[in-house]
TIRO-824524 format. One record per atom (N, C-alpha, C): y, z negated, x negated. Coordinates in steps of 0.2 Angstrom, whole numbers, padded with zeros to 4 digits, always signed. Example, Ala and Ser with C-alpha at 12.3 -4.5 7.8 and 13.67 -1.06 7.14 Angstrom:
<recs>
-0028-0039-0066 -0022-0039-0062 -0016-0039-0066 -0011-0035-0064 -0005-0036-0068 +0000-0039-0064 
</recs>
This chain:
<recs>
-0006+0000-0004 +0000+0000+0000 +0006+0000-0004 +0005-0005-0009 +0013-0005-0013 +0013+0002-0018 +0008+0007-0020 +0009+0013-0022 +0011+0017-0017 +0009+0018-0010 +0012+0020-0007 +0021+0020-0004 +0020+0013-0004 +0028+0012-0005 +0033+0015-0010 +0029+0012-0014 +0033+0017-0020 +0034+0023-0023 +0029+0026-0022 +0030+0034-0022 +0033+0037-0015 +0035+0034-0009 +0041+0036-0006 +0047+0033-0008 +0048+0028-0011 +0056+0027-0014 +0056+0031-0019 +0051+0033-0022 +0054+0038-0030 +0056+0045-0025 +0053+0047-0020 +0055+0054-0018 +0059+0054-0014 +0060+0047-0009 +0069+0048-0008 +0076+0047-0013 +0072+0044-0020 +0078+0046-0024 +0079+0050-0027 +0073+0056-0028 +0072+0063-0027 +0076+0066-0026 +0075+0066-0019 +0080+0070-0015 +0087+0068-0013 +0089+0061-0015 +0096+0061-0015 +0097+0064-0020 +0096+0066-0027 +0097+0071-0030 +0097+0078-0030 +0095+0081-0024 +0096+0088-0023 +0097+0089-0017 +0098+0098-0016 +0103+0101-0011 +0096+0104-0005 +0099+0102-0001 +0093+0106+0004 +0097+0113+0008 +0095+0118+0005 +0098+0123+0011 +0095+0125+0017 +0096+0127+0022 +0093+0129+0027 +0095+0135+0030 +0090+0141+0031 +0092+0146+0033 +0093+0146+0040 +0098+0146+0045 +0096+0146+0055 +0095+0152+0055 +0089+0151+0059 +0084+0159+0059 +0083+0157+0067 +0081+0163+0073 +0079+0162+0076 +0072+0164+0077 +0067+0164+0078 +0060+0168+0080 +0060+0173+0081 +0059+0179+0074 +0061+0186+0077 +0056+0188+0081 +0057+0188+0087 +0053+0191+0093 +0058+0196+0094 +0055+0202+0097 +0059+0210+0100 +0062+0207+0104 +0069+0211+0104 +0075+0209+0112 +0077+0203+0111 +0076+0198+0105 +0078+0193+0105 +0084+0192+0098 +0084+0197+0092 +0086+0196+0086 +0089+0205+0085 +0095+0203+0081 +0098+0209+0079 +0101+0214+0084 +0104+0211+0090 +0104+0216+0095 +0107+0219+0094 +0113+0219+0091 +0120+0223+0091 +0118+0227+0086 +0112+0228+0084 +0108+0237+0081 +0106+0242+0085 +0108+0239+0092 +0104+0243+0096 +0109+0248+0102 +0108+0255+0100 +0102+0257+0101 +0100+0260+0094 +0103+0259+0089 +0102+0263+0083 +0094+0262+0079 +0092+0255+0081 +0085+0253+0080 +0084+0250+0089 +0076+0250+0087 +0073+0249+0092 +0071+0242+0093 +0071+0237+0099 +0070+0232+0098 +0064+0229+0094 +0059+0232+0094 +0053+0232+0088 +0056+0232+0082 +0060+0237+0081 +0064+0238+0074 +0065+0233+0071 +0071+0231+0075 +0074+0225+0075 +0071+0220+0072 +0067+0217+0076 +0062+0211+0074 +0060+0212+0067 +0056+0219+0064 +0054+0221+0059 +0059+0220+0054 +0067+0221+0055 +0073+0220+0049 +0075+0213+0050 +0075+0210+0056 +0075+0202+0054 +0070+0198+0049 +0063+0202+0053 +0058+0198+0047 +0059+0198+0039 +0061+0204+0038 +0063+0208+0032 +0067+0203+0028 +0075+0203+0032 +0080+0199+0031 +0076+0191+0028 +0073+0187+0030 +0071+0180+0032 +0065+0180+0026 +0060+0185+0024 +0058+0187+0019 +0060+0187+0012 +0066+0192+0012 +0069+0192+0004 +0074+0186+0004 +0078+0183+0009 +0081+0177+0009 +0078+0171+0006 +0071+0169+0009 +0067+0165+0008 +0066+0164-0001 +0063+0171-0003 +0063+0169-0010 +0068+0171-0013 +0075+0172-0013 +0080+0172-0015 +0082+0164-0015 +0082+0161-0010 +0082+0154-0010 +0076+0150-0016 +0069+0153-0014 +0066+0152-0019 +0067+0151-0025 +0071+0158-0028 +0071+0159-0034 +0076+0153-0038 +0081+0154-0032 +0089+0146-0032 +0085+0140-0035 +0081+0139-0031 +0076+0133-0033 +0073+0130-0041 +0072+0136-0045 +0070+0136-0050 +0075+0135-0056 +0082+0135-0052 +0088+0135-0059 +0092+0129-0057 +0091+0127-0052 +0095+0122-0051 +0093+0115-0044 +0092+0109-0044 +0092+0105-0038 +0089+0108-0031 +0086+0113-0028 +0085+0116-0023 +0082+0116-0019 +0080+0113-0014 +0075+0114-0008 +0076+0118-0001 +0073+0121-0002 +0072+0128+0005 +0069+0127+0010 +0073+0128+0016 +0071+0126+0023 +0072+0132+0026 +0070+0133+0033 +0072+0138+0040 +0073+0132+0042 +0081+0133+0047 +0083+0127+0054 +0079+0133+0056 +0074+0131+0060 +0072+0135+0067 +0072+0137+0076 +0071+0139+0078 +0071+0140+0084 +0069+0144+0088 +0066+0146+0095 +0067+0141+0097 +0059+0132+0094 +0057+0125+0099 +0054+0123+0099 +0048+0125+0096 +0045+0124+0092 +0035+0127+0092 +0036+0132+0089 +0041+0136+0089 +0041+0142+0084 +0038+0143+0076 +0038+0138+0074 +0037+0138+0066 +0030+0144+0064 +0025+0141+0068 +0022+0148+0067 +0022+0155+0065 +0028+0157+0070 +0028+0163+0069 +0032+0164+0061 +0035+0159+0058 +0038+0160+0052 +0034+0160+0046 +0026+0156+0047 +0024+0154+0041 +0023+0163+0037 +0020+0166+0041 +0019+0174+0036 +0023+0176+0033 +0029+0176+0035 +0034+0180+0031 +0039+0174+0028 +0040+0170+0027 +0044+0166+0021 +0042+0164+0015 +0046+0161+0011 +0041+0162+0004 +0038+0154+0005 +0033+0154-0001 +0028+0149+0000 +0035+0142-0002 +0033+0136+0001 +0036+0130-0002 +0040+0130+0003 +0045+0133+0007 +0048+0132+0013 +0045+0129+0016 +0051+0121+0017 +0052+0119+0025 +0054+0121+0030 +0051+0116+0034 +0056+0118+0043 +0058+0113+0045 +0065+0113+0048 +0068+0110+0053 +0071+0112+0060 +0069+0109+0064 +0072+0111+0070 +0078+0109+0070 +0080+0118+0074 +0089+0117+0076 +0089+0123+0083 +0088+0120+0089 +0089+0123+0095 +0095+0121+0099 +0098+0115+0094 +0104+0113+0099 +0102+0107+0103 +0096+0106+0103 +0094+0101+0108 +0098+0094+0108 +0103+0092+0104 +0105+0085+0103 +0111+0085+0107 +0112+0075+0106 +0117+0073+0109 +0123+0076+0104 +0128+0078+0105 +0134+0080+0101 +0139+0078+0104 +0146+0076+0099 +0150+0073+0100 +0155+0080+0104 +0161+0076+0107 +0164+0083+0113 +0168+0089+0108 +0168+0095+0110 +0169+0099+0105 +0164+0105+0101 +0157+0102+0101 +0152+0104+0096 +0148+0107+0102 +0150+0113+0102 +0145+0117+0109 +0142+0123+0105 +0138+0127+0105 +0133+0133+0106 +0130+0133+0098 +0131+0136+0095 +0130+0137+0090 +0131+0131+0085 +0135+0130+0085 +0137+0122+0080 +0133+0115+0081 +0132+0115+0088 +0127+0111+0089 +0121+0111+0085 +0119+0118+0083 +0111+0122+0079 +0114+0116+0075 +0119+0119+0070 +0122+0118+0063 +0121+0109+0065 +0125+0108+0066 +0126+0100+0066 +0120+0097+0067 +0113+0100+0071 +0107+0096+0072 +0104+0097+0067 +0103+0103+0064 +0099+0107+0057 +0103+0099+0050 +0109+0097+0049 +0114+0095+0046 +0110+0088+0044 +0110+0088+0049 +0109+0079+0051 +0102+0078+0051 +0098+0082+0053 +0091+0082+0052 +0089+0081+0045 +0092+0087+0039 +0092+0087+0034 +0094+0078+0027 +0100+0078+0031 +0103+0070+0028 +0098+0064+0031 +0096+0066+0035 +0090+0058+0037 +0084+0058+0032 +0082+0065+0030 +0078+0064+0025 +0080+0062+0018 +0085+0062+0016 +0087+0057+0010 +0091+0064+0004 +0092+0069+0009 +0095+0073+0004 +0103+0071+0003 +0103+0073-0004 +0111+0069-0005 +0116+0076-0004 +0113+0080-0001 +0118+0088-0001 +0115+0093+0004 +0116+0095+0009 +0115+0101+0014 +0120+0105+0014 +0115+0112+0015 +0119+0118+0014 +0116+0122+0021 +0120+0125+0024 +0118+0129+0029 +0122+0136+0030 +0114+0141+0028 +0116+0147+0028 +0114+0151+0033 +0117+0157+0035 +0116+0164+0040 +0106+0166+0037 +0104+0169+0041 +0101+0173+0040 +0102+0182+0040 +0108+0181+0039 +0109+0191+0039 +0112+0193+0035 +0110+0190+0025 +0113+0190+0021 +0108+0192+0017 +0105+0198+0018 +0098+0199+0014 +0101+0199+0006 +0103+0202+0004 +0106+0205-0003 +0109+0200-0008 +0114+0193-0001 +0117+0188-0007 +0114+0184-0013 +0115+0185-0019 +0114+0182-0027 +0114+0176-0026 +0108+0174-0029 +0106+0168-0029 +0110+0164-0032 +0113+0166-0037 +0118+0163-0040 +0123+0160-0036 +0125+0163-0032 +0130+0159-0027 +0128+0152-0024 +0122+0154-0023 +0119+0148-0022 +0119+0141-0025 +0117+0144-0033 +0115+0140-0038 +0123+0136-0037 +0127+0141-0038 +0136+0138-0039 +0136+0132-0033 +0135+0134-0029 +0137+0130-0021 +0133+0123-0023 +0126+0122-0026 +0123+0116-0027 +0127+0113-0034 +0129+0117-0038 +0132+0113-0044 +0141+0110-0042 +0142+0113-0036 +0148+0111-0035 +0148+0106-0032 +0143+0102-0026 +0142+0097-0024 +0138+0091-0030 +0136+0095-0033 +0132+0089-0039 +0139+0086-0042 +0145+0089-0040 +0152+0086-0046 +0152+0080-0042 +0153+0075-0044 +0159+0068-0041 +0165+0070-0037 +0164+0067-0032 +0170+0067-0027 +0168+0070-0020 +0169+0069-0016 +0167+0071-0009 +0171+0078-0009 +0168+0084-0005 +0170+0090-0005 +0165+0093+0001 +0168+0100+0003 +0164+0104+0006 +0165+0111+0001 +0156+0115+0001 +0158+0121-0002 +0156+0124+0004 +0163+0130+0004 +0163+0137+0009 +0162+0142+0005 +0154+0148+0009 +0155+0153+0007 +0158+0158+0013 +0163+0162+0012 +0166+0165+0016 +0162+0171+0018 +0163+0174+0024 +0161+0181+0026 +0165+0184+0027 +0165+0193+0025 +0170+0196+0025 +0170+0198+0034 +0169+0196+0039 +0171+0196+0045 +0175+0193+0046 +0176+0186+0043 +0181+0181+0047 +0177+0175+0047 +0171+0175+0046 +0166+0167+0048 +0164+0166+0042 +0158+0162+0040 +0155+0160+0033 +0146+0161+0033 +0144+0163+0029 +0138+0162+0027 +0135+0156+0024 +0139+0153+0022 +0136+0146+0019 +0141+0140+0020 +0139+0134+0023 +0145+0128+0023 +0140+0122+0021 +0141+0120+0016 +0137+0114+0012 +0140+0107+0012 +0139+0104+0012 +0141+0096+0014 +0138+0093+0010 +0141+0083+0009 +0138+0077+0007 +0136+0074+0013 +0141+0076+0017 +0138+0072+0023 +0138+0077+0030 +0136+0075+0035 +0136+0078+0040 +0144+0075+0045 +0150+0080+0041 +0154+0079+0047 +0155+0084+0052 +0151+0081+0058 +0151+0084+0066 +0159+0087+0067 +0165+0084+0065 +0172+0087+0065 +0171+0094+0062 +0166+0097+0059 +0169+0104+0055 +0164+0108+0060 +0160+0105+0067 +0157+0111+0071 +0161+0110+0078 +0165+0107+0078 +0169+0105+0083 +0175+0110+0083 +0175+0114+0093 +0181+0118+0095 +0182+0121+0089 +0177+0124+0087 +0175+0132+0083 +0176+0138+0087 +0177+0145+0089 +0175+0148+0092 +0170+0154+0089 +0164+0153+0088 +0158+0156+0086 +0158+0163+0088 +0156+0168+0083 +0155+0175+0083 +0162+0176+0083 +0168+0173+0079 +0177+0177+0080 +0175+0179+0074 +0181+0180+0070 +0185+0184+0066 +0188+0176+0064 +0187+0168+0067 +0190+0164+0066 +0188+0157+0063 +0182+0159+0063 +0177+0154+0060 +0180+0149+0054 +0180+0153+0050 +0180+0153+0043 +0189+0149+0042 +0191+0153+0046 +0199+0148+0045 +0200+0143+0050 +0195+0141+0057 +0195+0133+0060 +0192+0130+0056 +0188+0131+0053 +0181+0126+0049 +0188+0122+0043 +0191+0128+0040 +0197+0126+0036 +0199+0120+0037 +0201+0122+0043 +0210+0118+0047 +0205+0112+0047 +0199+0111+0052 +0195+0105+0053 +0195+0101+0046 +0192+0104+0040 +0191+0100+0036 +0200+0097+0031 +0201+0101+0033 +0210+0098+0031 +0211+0092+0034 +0210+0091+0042 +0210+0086+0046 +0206+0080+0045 +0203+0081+0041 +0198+0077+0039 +0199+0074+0032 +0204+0077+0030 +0206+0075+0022 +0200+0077+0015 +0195+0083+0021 +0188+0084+0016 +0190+0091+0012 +0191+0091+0003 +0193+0095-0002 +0190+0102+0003 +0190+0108+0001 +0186+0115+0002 +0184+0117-0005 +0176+0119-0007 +0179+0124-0013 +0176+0129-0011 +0179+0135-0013 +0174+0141-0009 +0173+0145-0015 +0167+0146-0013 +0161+0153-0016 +0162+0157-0015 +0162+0166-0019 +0161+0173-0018 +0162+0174-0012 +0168+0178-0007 +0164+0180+0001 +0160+0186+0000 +0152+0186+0003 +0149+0190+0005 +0148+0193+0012 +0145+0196+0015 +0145+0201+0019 +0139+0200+0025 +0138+0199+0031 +0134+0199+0036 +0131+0205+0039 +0125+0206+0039 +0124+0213+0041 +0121+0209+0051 +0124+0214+0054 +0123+0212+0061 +0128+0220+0065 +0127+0225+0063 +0131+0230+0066 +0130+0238+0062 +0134+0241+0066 +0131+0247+0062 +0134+0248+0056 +0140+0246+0054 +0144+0247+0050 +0144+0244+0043 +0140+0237+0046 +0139+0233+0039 +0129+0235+0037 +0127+0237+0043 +0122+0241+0039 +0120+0246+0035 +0126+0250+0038 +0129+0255+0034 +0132+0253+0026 +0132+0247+0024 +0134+0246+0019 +0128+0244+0014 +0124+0241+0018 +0116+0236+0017 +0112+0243+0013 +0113+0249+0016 +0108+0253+0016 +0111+0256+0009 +0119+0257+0007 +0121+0258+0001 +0120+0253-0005 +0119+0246-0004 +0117+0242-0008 +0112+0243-0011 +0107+0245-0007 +0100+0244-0008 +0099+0249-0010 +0102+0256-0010 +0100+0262-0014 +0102+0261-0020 +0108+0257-0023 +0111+0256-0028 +0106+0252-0032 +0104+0244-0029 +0100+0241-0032 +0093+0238-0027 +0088+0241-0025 +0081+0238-0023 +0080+0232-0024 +0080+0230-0029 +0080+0224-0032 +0081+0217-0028 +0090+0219-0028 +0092+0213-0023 +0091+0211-0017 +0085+0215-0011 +0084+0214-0007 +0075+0217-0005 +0070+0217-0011 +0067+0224-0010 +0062+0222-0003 +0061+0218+0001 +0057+0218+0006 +0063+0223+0012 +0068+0222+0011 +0073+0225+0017 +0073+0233+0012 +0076+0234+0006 +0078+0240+0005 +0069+0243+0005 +0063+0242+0005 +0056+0246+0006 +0058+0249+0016 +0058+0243+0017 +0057+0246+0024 +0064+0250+0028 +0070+0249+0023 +0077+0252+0025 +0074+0263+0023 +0072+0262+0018 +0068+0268+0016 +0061+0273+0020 +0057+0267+0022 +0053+0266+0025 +0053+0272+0033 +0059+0269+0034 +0060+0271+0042 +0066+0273+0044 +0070+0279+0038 +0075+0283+0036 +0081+0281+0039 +0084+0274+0038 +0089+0270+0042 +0096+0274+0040 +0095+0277+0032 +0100+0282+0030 +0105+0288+0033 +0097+0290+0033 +0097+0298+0040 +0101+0297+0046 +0098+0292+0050 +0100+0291+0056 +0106+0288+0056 +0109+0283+0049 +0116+0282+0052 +0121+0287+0050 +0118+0291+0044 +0122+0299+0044 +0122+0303+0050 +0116+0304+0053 +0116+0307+0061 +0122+0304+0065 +0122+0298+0067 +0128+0295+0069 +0132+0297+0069 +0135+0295+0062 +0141+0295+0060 +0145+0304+0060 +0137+0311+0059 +0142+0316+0060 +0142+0317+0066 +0139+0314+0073 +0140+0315+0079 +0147+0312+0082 +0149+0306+0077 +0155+0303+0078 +0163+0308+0078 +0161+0310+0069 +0165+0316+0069 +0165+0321+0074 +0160+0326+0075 +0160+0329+0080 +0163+0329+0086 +0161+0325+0091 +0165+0324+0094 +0174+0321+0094 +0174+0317+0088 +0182+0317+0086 +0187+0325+0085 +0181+0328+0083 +0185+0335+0082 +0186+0340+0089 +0179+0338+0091 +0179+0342+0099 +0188+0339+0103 +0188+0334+0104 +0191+0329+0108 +0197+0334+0105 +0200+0333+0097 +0207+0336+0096 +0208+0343+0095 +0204+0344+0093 +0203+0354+0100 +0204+0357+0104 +0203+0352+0108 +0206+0352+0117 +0211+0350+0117 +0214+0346+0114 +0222+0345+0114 +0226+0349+0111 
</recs>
């Protein structure tokens, strides 16, 4: 019994030495994930570039693990879902449940509620640092990671942001879970990124910010995904095989000269 004891107090002081990230992932089930590709991919598709996406992110996180403080989670969703996760993530992944299902303080509704459950889930297990990231960030460098954990390992209370070039962030890591930085957010804006700010000012918590990277969730920034991944394979190769795989190139060319097309038709007539 007293060895038992004790090899949990070593590994809670373990882990208050290290950073827990957590990817919010939903279950990529069809009709349920990446919608706003559609109709450009097929709800089946879809599912298949989420899984993709949560694949090479997993060991990218993985890889984070090995340079610095790091343990790797999916927040999940919805309930029971874990299942469908274990194939495709890298091996050593945790899970936490993040469905929203908690009591929250007033202010903290849809989405932020995920965040702030995933948050606090993570800090009861003895993590001295939680980071919560997108899952639609196939391509971003470990490294940024690595930076975001060595920034909270400094002395002094802070939060690190990583910004999105939409307007919101792909990564918000904390010492502690302040519920004030998911509160009266408006989710899915162009606003995120700068209430999260203003919240943490209010709160007298430092910001430091990391690289801004790029979400893919649209044709446009897929369109950029598919340029990445020609340039370097590497950094995303479960997404750039299957982006190849199933000529996603082609098709947002076809697109885009359909687009022109009819833009030219239109000023012809006039």
């Amino acid at each position: 019994m007293r060895q038992t004891k004790n090899t949990s107090v070593t590994a809670a002081n373990d882990r208050a030495q290290r950073c827990a990230i957590a990817i919010m992932a939903k279950a990529p089930d069809a009709g349920r994930v990446k919608t706003r590709l559609s109709p450009l991919l097929r709800p089946d598709e879809a599912r298949e570039l989420s899984t993709c996406f949560l694949r090479d992110m997993t060991h990218m996180l993985a890889s984070a693990g090995r340079a610095a403080p790091i343990d790797s989670y999916i927040a999940f969703a919805p309930v029971g879902s874990e299942a469908s996760f274990a194939p495709i993530v890298a091996p050593g992944t945790g899970y936490v449940l993040a469905d929203g299902g908690i009591d929250a303080p007033p202010g903290v509704i849809g989405f932020g509620r995920c965040l702030l459950q995933a948050g606090q889930a993570l800090f009861a297990r003895g993590y001295g640092a939680v980071g919560l990231l997108n899952s639609d960030s196939p391509t971003l460098p470990a490294e940024l990671i690595i930076e975001a954990a060595r920034l909270l390992a400094a002395p002094g209370e802070r939060a690190v942001l990583g910004p999105a070039t939409d307007g919101g962030y792909y990564l918000l890591a904390l010492k502690a879970p302040h519920a004030a930085l998911f509160a009266d957010i408006d989710w899915s804006t162009a606003r995120v990124a700068a209430q999260t700010r203003a919240a943490a000012q209010r709160l007298g918590l430092p910001v430091a910010e990391i690289a801004p990277w790029y979400d893919v969730d649209d044709p446009a920034s897929l369109a950029r995904l598919v340029r990445d991944c020609e340039a370097n394979g590497e950094a995303a190769p479960a997404t750039a095989a299957w982006l190849e795989r199933n000529g996603i190139a082609r098709r947002l060319a076809s697109v885009e000269a359909s687009v022109h097309g009819t833009e030219h038709s239109t000023t012809a007539r006039r």
